[in-house]
N, C-alpha and C positions, 0 to 999 in steps of 0.2 A: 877675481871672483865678482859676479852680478851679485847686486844688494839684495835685501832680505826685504820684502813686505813691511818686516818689524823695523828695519831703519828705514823704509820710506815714512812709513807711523809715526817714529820719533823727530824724522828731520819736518813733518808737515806740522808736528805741535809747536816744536820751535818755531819755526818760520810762522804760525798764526800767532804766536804767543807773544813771540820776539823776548821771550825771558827765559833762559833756564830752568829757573826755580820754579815757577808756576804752568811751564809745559812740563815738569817732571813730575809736578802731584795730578793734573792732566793724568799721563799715565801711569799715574800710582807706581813709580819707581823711584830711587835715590837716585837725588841731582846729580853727582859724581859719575851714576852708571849714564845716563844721559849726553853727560858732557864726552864722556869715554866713546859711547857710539858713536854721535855725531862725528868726531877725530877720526875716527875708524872710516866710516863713508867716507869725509874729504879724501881721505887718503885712498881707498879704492879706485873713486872717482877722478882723484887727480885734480880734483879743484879746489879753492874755499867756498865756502858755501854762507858763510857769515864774516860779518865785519863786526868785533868783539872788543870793546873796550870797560874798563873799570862802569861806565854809567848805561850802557846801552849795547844792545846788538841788531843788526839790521842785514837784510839782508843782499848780498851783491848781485852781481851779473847775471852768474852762474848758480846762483840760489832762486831768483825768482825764475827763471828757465826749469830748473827742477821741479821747483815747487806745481806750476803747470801743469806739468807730466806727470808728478809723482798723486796730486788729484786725482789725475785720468785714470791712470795705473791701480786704485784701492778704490775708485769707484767701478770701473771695471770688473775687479777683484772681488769686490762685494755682492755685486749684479750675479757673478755668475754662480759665487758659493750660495748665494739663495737660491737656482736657480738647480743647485747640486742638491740642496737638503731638502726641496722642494720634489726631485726627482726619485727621491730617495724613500721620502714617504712614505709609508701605506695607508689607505683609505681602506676605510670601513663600508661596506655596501650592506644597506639591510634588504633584507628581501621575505615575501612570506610563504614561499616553497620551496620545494626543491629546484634549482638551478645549476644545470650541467655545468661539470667543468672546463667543457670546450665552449662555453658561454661566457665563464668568468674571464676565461684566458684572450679572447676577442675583447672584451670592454678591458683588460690592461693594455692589450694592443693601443685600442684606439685611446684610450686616456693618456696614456706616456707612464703609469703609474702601477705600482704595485698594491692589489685589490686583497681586499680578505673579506670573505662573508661571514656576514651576521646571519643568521635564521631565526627570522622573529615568527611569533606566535600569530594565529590571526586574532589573538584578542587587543594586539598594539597596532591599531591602524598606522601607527605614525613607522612604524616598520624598523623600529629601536632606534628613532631621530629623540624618540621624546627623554630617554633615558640616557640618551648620547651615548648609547652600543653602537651607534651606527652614525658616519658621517655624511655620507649619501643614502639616498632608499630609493628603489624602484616601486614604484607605490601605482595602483589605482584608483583615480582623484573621485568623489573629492577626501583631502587631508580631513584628519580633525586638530578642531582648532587653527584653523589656515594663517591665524596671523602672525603664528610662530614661527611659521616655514615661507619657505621658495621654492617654487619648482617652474620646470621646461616641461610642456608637452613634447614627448618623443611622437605618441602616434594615438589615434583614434581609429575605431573599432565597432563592429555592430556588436548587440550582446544577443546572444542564444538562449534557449533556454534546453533544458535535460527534462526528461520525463521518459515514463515505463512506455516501452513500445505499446501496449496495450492501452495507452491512455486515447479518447475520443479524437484527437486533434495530431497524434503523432504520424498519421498518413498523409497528413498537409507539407508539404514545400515549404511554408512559410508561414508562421502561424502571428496573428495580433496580438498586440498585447491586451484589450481590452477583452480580448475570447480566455484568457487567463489569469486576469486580475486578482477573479474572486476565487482561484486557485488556495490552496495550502502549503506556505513556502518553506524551505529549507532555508537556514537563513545561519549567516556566521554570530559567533557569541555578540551576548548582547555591548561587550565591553569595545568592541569595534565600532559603536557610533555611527557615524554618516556613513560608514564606508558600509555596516550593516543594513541601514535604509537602504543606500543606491541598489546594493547587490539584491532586493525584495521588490524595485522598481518603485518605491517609496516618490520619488520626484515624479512618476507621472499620474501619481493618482488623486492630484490634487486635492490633499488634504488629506485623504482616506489610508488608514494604515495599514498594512498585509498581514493579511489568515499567517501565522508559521507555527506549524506542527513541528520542528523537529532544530536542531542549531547543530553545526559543523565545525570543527576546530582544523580538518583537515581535509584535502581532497577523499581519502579513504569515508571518512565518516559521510560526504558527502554522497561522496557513490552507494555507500549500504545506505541511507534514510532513501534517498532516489528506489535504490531498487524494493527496498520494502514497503513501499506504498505514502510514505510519510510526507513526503513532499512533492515540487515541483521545484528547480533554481535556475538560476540566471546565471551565464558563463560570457567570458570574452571569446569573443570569435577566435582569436590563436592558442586560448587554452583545452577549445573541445575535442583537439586528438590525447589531452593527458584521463577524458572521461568517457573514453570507446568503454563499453562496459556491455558484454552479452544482456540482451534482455531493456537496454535503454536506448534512447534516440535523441539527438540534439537534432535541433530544429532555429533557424533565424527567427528573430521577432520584429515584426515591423511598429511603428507607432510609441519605440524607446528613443531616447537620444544617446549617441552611442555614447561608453565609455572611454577613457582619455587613459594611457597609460604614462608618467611623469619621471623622472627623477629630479628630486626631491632633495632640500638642506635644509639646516636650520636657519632663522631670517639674522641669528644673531653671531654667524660663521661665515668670516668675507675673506677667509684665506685665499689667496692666488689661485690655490691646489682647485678650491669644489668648485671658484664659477669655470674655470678651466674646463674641467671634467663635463658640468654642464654643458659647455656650449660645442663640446666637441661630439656628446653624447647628439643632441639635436642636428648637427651638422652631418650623422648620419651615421655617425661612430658605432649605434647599434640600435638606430627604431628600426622598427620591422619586425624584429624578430621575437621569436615566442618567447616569451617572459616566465613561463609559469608559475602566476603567481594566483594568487584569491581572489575569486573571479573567473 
């Protein structure tokens, strides 16, 4: 019979310990089951493995040869069961829409990992990173509070804006953002923070804050305050097929900087698992594709 893991473990205590007695509280077992092992290996193995007398034990020929190997063998051993509980996982992805299931199932692909979604509110900009519902978020930057987190730009994006086809500018191909500044904005609850300023165009009015008649909790509330006159918003360019809506028109905006779509962790989670995820995500694992999320 090939040895056991466990008698590699007990014969590599001995052999660092060179004592019985203090390699057996080592492994929190009685010395007697210890010494019983060890016998048991020589005897598989067919060699001695120690040279044992009343005042000392050292090790022979054929013990530091083992001991070599038997290193390699539980560090190997070790490498890989991290490697298994690590695979085994599941991460939390927060997100703040709806996201298809043939999208979750693509980002397990590319991650090596099994995914569970979180569906955060749009009133948690941090996309349930801050409450730790979520271990990754796909988020549009900027975070709040950024110095709690980390994130990779997956991809950058122009932002659009929605408005009633009836509005003065909706005949335009392309309309500025200064021809809508002083607009009246639809804008996400106020408890989303920056991520509520960016989406009002907040960063380019230097200094000046946005008219908003109306706040959105969801794509849906978004689309009714649009079509009832109550606003104007600002959307990511791969989100304006989830706001085709009889009666309204997206439109490009020039004179924004676009938005940066991220996936996002906390700064204080350096598990193997998320920068992994990360860097595989940026490597191409899944920018590009519609995200639908706020914004």
């Amino acid at each position: 019979m090939d040895p056991h893991l466990r008698d590699l473990r007990y014969f590599v205590a001995v052999a660092e310990e060179l004592h019985f007695t203090n390699a057996a509280q080592r492994l929190h077992i009685a010395q007697p089951t210890l010494s019983r092992q060890i016998r048991q290996l020589e005897r598989q193995l067919d060699v001695v493995l120690f040279d044992r007398n009343q005042r000392s034990v050292a090790l022979t020929v054929a013990g530091k040869e083992l001991l070599d190997g038997a290193r390699k063998i539980l560090e190997l051993w070790e490498n890989t069961n991290s490697s298994l509980q690590e695979a085994g996982e599941v991460l939390r992805v927060g997100i703040q829409s709806a996201l298809g299931r043939g999208l979750l199932n693509e980002l397990e692909s590319a991650s090596g990992h099994r995914l569970a979604l979180h569906a955060a509110s749009w009133t948690d900009g941090s996309s349930g990173l801050a409450g730790r519902q979520a271990d990754l978020a796909l988020v549009w930057l900027p975070l709040p509070d950024p110095n709690r987190y980390r994130w990779q730009v997956l991809r950058s994006e122009p932002r659009w804006v929605l408005l009633p086809e009836t509005h003065p500018l909706a005949d335009q191909d392309r309309i500025e953002f200064t021809d809508i500044a002083d607009e009246i904005f639809v804008a996400l609850p106020a408890e989303a923070g920056a991520v509520r300023d960016f989406w009002v165009g907040n960063d380019a009015r230097h200094g000046r804050q946005a008219r908003i008649g109306a706040e959105a909790t969801t794509p849906e509330d978004r689309l009714e305050a649009v079509s009832l006159g109550l606003g104007v918003c600002l959307l990511a360019e791969n989100n304006v097929p989830m706001y085709r809506w009889p009666g309204l028109a997206a439109r490009p905006v020039a004179g924004l900087p676009p938005c940066e779509l991220a996936v996002a962790w906390r700064a204080d989670d350096s598990r193997p698992t998320i920068l992994e995820f990360a860097a595989r995500a940026t490597d191409g694992g899944f920018a590009g594709r519609p995200a639908a999320l706020a914004g």
